[in-house]
matplotlib code that plots the C-alpha trace (Angstrom):
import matplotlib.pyplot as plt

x = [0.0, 2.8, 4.1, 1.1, 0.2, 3.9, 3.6, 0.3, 1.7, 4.6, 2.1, -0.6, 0.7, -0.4, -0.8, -2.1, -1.6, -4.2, -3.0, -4.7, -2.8, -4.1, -5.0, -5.4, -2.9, -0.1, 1.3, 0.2, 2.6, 5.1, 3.6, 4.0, 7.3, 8.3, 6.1, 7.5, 10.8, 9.6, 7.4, 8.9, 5.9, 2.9, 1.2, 0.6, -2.5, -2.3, -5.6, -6.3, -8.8, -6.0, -2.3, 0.8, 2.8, 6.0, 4.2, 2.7, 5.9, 8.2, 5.3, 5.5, 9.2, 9.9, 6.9, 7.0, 3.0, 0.7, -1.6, -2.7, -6.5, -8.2, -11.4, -14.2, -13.6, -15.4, -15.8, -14.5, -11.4, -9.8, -10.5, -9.4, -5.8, -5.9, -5.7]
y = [0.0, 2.8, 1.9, 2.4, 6.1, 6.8, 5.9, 8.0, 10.9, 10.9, 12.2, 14.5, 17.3, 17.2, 20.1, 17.4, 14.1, 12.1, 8.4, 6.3, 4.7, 0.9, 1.4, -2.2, -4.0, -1.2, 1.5, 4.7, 6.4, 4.5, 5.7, 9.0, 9.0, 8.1, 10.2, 13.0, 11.9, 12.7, 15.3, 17.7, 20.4, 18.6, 18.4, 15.6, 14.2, 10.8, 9.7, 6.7, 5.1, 3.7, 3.9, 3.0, 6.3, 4.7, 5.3, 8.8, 10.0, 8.6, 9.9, 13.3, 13.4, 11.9, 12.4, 15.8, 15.6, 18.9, 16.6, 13.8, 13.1, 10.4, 8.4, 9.2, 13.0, 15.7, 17.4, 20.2, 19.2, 17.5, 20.9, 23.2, 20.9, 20.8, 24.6]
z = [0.0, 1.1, -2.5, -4.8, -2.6, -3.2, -6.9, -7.0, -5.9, -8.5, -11.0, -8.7, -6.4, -2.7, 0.0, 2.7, 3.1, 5.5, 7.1, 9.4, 12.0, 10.9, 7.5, 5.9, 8.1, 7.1, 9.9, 8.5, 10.6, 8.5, 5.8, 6.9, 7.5, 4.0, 2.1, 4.1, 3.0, -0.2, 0.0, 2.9, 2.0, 2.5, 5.4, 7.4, 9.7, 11.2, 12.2, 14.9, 17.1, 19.4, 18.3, 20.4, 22.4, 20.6, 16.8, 17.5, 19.0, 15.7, 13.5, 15.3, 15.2, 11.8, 9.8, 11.3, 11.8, 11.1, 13.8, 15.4, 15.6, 17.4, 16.1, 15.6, 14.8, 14.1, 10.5, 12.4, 13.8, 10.6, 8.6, 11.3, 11.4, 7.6, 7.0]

ax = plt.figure().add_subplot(projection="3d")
ax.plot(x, y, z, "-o")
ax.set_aspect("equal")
plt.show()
């Protein structure tokens, strides 16, 4: 998964970048982490209903996260940490 959004991205332009913590068995805060290797600029949200201290604080340090949200959120909340 982490390699097919990476590929996507190669041909669109993001400003944000949205990951949840257990998306389909990967570690979005993995995820993270390499896109922002890539993609220094865009913002980054990690989203989770539970995630370890250990992945939020390597997210937050190496992702270099805009925010962390927990589940559910409101509509509020993931626009007002998006702009």
């Amino acid at each position: 998964m982490i390699l097919s959004s990476l590929k996507l991205c190669e041909d669109t332009t993001f400003s944000c970048v949205i990951a949840d913590y257990h998306s389909m068995g990967s570690d979005g805060a993995q995820f993270l982490v390499t896109f922002n290797e890539k993609y220094p600029e865009c913002q980054a949200i990690l989203v989770s209903e539970e995630a370890s201290m250990d992945g939020v604080i390597l997210a937050l340090d190496l992702a270099h996260l805009s925010a962390f949200i927990t589940k559910p959120w409101s509509d509020f909340e993931l626009y007002a940490s998006a702009a």
